[in-house]
C-alpha positions in Angstrom: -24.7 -33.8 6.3 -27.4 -32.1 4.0 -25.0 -29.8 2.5 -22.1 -32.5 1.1 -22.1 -33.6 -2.7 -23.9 -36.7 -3.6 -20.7 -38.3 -4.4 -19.0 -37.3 -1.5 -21.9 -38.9 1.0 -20.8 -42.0 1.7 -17.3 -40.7 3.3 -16.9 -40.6 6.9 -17.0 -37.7 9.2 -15.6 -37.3 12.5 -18.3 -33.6 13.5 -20.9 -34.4 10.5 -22.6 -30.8 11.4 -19.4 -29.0 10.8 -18.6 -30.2 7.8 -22.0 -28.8 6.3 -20.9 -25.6 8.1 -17.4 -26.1 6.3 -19.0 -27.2 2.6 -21.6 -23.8 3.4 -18.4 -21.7 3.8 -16.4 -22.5 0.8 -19.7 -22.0 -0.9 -19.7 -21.9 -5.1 -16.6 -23.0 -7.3 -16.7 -20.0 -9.0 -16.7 -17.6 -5.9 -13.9 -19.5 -4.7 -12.3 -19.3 -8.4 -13.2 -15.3 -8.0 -11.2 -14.9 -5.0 -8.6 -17.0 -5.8 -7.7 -14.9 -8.7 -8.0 -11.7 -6.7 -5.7 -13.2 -4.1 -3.0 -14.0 -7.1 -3.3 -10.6 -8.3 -2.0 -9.6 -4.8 0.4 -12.2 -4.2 3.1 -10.2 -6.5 4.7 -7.3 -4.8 5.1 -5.0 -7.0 1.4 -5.2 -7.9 0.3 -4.8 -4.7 2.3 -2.0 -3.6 0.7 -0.5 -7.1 -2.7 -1.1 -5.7 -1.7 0.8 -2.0 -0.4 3.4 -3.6 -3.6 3.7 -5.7 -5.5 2.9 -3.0 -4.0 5.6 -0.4 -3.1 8.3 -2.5 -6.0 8.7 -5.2 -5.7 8.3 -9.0 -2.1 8.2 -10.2 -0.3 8.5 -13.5 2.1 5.5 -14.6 5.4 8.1 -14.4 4.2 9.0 -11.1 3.5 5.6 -10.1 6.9 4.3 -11.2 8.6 6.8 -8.8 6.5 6.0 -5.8 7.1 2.2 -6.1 10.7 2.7 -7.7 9.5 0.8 -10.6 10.5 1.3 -14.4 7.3 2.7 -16.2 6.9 -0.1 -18.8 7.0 -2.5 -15.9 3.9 -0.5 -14.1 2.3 -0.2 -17.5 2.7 -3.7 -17.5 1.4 -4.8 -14.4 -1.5 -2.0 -15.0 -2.6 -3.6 -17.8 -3.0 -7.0 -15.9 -5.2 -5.1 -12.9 -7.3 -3.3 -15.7 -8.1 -6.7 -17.5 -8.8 -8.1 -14.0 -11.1 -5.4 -13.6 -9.2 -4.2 -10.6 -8.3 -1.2 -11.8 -9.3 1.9 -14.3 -8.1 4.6 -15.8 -9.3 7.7 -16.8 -8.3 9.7 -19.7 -7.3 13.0 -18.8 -6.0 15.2 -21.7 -2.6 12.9 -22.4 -2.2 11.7 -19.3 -4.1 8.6 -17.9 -4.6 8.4 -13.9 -5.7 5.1 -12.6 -7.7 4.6 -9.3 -8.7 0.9 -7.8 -12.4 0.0 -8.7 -12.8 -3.8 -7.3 -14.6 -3.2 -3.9 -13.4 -6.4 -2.6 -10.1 -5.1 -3.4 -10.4 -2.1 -2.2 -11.4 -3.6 1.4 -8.1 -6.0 1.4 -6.2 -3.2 1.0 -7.5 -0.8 3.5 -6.8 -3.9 5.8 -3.8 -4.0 4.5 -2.9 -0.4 5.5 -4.5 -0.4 8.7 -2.6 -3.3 9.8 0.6 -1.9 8.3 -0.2 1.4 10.3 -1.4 -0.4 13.7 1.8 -2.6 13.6 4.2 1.0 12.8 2.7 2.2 15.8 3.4 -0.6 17.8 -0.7 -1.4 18.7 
């Protein structure tokens, strides 16, 4: 029981060595805080089918976003704005028009599981 907080010692344990395994798993506060936040970013729908879209078809444009996700454009500049201050998302300038694209690696992996589980259970494997 090496790995449980001084002030959580004295508790009982039923399996003593997996509850170090357990407290080794959850690992830092602030990781957990980290993906926590990245999991709330995803929990909306209309933000994540943002992110999918971004993530399967390239950098996109807010207009062209709207009519992929059948969204208003102030509400995906909206929810945009959220994922860029997350630091989920960019955009990049390009004349007038801005195209975002997903930057968070983390992200970026939940999605393609995402996809790949949405295109596995489409085709019925």
């Amino acid at each position: 029981m090496h790995l449980v907080p001084a002030e959580r010692a004295d508790r009982r344990t039923i399996d003593g060595h997996r509850v170090c395994d357990a407290v080794a798993a959850i690992g830092e506060p602030g990781h957990v805080r980290t993906w926590a936040d990245r999991f709330s970013l995803l929990a909306d729908p209309r933000r994540l089918a943002l992110l999918l879209a971004l993530h399967r078809a390239g950098p996109l444009a807010v207009s062209d976003l709207a009519v992929a996700t059948g969204m208003k454009d102030p509400a995906v500049s909206q929810a945009l704005r959220l994922l860029r201050t997350a630091g989920v998302v960019e955009g990049n300038k390009d004349g007038r028009v801005v195209r975002y694209r997903v930057t968070d690696g983390p992200v970026a992996e939940l999605l393609e599981h995402c996809s790949s589980d949405e295109h596995r259970t489409s085709d019925g494997g």
